[in-house]
C-alpha positions as CSV (number, residue, x, y, z in Angstrom):
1,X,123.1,288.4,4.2
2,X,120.1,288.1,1.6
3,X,121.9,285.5,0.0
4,X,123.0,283.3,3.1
5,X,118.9,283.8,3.8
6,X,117.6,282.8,0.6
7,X,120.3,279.7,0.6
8,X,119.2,278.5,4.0
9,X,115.2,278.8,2.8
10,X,116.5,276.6,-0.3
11,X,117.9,274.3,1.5
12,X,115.0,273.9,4.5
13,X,112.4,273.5,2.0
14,X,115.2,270.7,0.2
15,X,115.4,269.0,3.1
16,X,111.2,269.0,3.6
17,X,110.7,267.5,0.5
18,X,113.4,264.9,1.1
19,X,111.7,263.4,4.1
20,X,108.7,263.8,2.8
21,X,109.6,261.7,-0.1
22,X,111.3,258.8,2.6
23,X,107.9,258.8,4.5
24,X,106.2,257.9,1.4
25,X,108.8,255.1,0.8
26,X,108.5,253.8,4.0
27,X,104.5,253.9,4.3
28,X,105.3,251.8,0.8
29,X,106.9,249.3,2.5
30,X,104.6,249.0,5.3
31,X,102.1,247.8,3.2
32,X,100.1,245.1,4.8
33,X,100.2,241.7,3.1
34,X,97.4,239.8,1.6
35,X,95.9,237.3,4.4
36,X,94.3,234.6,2.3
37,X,91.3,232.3,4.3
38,X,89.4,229.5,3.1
39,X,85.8,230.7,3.4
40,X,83.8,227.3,2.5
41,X,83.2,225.2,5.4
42,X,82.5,221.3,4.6
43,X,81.1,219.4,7.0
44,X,82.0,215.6,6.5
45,X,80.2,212.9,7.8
46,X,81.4,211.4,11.0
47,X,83.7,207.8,9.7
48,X,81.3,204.4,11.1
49,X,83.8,202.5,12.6
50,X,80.9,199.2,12.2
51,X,80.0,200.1,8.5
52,X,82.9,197.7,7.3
53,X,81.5,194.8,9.7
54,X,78.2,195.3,8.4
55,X,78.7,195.6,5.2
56,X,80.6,192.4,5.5
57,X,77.9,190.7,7.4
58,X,75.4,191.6,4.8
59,X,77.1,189.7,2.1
60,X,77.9,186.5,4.0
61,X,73.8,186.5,4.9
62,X,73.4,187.1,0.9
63,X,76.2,187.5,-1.5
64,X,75.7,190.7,-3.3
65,X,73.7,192.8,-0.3
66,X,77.0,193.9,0.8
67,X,77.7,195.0,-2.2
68,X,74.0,197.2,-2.3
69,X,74.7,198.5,0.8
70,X,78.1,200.1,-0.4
71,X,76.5,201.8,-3.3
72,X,78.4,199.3,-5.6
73,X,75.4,198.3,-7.5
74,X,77.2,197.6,-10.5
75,X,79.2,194.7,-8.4
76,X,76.1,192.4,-7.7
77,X,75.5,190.8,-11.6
78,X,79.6,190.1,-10.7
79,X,78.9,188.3,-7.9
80,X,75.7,186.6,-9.0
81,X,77.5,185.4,-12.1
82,X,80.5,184.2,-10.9
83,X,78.6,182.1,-8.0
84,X,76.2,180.8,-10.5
85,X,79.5,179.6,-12.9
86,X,80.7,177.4,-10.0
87,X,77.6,176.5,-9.0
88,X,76.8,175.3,-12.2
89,X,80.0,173.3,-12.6
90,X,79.7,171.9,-9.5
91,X,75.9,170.6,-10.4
92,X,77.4,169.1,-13.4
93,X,80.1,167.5,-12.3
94,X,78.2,166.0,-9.9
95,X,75.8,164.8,-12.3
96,X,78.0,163.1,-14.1
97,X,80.0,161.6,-11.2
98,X,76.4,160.0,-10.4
99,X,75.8,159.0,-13.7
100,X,79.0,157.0,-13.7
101,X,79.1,155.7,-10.2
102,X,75.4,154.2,-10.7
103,X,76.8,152.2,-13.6
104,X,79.5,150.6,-12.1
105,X,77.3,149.7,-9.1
106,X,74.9,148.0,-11.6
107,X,77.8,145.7,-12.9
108,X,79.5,145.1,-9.9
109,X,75.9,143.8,-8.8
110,X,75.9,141.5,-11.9
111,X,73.8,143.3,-13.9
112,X,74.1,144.5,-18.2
113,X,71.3,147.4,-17.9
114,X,73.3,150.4,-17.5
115,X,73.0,153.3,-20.2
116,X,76.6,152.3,-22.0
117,X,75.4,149.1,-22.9
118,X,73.3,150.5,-25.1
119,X,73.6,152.5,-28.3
120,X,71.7,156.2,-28.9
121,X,68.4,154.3,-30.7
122,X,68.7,151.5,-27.6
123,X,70.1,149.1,-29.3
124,X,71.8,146.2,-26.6
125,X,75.1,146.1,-27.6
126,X,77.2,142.9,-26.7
127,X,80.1,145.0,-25.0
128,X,79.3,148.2,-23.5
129,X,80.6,151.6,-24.8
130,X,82.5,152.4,-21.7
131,X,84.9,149.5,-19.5
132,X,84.5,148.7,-16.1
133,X,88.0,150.4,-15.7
134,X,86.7,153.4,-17.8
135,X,83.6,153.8,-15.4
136,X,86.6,154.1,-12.5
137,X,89.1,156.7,-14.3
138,X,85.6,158.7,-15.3
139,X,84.1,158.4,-11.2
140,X,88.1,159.7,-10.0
141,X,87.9,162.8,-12.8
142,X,83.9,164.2,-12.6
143,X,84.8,163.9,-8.4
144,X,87.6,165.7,-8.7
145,X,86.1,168.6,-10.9
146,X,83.3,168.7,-8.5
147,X,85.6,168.8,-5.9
148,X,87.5,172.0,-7.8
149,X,84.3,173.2,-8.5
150,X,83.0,173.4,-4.8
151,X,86.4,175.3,-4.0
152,X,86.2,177.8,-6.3
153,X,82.7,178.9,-5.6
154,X,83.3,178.7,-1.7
155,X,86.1,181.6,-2.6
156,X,84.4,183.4,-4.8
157,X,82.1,183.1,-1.8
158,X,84.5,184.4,0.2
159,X,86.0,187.0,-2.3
160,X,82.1,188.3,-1.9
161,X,82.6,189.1,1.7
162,X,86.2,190.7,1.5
163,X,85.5,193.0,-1.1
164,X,82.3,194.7,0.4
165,X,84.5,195.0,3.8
166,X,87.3,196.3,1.8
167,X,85.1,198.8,-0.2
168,X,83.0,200.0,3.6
169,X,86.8,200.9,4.5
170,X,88.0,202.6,1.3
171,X,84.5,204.6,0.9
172,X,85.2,206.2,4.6
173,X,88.6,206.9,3.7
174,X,90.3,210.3,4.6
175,X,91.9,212.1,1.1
176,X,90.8,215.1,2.0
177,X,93.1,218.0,-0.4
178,X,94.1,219.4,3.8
179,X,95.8,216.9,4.7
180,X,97.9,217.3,1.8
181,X,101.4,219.4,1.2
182,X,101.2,221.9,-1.6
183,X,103.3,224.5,-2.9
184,X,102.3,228.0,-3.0
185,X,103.9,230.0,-5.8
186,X,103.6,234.2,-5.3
187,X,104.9,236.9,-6.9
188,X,105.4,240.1,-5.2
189,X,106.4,242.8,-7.0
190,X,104.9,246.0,-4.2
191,X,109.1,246.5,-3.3
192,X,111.1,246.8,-6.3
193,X,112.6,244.9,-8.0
194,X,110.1,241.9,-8.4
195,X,111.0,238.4,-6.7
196,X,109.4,235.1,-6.5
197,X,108.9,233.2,-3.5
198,X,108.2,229.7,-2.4
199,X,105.6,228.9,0.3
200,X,104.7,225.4,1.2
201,X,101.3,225.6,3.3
202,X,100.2,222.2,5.5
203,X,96.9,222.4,6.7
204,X,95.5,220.8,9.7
């Protein structure tokens, strides 16, 4: 009878311990995860749907402004210099279109004065340097560089304007790292065995 006591005390106190031990594996598995949260608030300045337009506007009313109002300062000597190169074509290609074109109106009015009937000291020469049909082919070519020349600056002109629109949009543009899809590698290794999971997080 002692024994069948002792056996059954054995055993009780066994079976304490066991679920004992189960409670602690199960309070082990009931651990709460770890709830990440972003605790730096940005606040972004609100998008100006006009910027574009004005920054636009400020470059046709002087080429380069638009530029300064984007904050590309380093764009402006660009713009200045490239508008000055086709500026200065176009002044001298005109120059010499005038040059040219006043000479043959001098002999078409009968007269020897012009500039290629003359040597570099001024000398009178008895035939001029350049033909009547060279003073032509030299009129067509200086008026069709000029021409070039006026079309070139008027895009660069133009070129001017697009890109400070184009930079007003691209300096308000979203690329904020939210609106981006990242993985999110974890390891958790609270249940054995270990494992690695996956989590792709999009944030609004």
């Amino acid at each position: 009878m002692t024994n069948k006591l002792l056996i059954t005390v054995l055993l009780s106190i066994l079976f304490a311990f066991t679920m004992q031990a189960q409670d602690k594996d199960n309070e082990k598995e009931r651990v709460p995860q770890i709830i990440e949260t972003d605790t730096i608030i940005e606040i972004k300045k609100p998008i100006d749907p006009l910027r574009p337009a004005k920054a636009a506007f400020y470059s046709a009313i002087l080429p380069g402004l638009g530029q300064a109002y984007n904050k590309k300062y380093w764009k402006i000597p660009i713009v200045f210099g490239a508008l000055g190169t086709g500026i200065y074509f176009y002044i001298d290609n005109n120059n010499e279109y005038n040059r040219y074109r006043d000479a043959y109106k001098s002999r078409l009015a009968g007269f020897e004065t012009d500039e290629f009937y003359f040597s570099a000291d001024g000398t009178k020469l008895e035939s001029p340097r350049v033909t009547d049909d060279g003073l032509r082919r030299a009129q067509k070519l200086f008026r069709r560089n000029k021409e070039v020349s006026l079309l070139v600056t008027a895009a660069i002109y133009a070129l001017n304007i697009i890109d400070a629109n184009v930079d007003a949009h691209l300096t308000q543009y979203n690329v904020d790292e939210n609106l981006s899809l990242s993985p999110h590698f974890k390891i958790r290794d609270v249940i054995a065995p270990s494992h690695v999971g996956l989590t792709l997080n999009f944030k609004f």
